[in-house]
C-alpha positions as CSV (number, residue, x, y, z in Angstrom):
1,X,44.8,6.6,-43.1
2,X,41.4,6.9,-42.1
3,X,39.5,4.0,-40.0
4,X,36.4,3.6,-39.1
5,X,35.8,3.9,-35.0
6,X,34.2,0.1,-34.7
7,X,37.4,-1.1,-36.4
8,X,39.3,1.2,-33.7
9,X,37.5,-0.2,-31.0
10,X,37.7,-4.0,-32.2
11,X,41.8,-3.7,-32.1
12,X,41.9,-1.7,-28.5
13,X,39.9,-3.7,-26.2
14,X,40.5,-7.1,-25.2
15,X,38.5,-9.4,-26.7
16,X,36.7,-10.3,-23.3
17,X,35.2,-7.3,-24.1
18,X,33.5,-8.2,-26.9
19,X,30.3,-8.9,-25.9
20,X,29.8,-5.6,-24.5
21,X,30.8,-3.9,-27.5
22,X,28.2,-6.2,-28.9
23,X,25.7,-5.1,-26.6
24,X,26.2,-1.2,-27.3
25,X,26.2,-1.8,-30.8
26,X,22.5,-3.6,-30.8
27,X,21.0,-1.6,-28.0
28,X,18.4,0.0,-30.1
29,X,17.2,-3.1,-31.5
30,X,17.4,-5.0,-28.2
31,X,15.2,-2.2,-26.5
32,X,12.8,-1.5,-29.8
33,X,11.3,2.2,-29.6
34,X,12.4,2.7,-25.9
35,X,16.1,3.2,-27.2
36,X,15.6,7.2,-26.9
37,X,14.3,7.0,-23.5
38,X,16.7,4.3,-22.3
39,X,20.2,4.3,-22.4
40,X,22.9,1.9,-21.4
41,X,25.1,4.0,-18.5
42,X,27.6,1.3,-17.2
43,X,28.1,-2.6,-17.2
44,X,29.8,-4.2,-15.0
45,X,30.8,-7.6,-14.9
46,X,27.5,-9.1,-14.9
47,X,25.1,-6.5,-13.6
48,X,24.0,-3.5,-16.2
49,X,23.0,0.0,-15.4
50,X,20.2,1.5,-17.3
51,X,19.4,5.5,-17.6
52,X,15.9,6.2,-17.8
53,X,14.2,9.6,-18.5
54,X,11.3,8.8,-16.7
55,X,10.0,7.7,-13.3
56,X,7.5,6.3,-14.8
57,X,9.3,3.9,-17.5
58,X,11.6,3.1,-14.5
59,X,9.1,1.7,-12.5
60,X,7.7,-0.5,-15.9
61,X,10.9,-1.4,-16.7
62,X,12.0,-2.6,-13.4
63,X,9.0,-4.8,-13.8
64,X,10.3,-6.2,-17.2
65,X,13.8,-6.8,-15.9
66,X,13.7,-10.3,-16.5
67,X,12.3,-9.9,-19.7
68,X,15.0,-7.4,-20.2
69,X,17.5,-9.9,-19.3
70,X,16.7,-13.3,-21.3
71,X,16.0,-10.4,-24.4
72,X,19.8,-9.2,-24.0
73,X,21.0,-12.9,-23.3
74,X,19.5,-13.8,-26.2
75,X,21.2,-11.1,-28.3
76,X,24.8,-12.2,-26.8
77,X,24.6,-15.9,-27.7
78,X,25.4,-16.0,-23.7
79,X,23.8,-15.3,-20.6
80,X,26.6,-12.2,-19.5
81,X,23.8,-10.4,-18.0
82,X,22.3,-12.0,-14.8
83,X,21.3,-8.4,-13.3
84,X,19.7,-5.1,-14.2
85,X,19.7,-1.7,-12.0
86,X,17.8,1.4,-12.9
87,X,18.8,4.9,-12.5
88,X,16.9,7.9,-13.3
89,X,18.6,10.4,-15.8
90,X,18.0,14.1,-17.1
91,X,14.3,14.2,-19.3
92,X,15.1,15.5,-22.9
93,X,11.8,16.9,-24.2
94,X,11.6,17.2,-28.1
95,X,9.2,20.1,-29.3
96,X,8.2,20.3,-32.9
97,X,11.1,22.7,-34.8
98,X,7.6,24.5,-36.7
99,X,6.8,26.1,-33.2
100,X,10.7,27.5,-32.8
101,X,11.1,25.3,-30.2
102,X,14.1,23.2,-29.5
103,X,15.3,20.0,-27.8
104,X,16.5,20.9,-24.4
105,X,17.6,18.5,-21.5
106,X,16.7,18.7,-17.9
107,X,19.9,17.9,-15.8
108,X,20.2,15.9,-12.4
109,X,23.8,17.6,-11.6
110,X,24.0,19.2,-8.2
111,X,24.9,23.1,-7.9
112,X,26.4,25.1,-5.3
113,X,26.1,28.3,-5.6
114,X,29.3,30.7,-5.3
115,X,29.8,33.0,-2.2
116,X,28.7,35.9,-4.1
117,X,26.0,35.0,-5.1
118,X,24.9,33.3,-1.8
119,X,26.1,37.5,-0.8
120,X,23.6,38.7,-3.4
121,X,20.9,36.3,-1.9
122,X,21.4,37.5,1.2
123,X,20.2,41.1,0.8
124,X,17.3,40.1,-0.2
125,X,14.9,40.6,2.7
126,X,11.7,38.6,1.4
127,X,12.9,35.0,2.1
128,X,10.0,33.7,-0.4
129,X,11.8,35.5,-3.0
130,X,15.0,34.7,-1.5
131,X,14.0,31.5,-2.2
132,X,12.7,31.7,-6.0
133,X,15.5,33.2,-6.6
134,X,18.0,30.4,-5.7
135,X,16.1,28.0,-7.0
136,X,15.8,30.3,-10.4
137,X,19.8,30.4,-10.6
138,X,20.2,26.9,-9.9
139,X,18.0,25.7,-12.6
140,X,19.7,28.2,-15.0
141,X,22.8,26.7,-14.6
142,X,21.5,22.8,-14.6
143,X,19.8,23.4,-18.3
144,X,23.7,25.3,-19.1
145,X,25.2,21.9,-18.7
């Protein structure tokens, strides 16, 4: 028998729960047109995390935070949220699909590279291109992820 995943979710957590389930499920109205640029990464008792795309939206929106907060109380019928933390997150960029272009994300993860290739990047005896180079294969395997 088929459910549907909010009815799932309703019967697993604990009902002290419920006003983060709450929270997730009116983000995009609580944040307005921001809700593709901000995302909800972790709450915590009474402190939320917030993923921004953008350095400069995290600074604005650190401004706003108490906005933010009485906005999300308000939503909750309670105040659960007495604290907001930002965190910078990977930019997606959306290009118009009548170019041929697609959405692609730019990732925060860090990359080591593997001993052959470090090997590889060794024999290279121009340490500018050395360089390129490195940080060419490490930003080829960021936009993989």
């Amino acid at each position: 028998m088929a459910h549907h995943i909010k009815q799932l979710l309703s019967s697993i957590l604990p009902k002290t729960t419920d006003w983060k389930r709450l929270l997730l499920e009116n983000w995009p109205t609580i944040i307005g047109k921001l809700h593709s640029r901000v995302t909800v990464e972790h709450i915590h008792d009474d402190s939320l995390v917030l993923g921004v795309q953008d350095s400069c939206w995290l600074q604005e929106l650190y401004m706003l935070s108490p906005m933010l907060i009485k906005q999300i109380n308000e939503k909750l019928d309670l105040p659960h949220i007495k604290q907001i933390r930002f965190k910078q997150i990977g930019r997606i960029i959306q290009k118009n699909s009548s170019s041929g272009l697609i959405k692609s994300t730019k990732s925060q993860c860090v990359v080591h590279l593997s001993a052959i290739e470090q090997e590889a990047l060794g024999r290279v005896a121009d340490p500018e291109l050395k360089k390129v180079l490195a940080s060419y294969l490490i930003r080829c395997y960021q936009e993989k992820e």
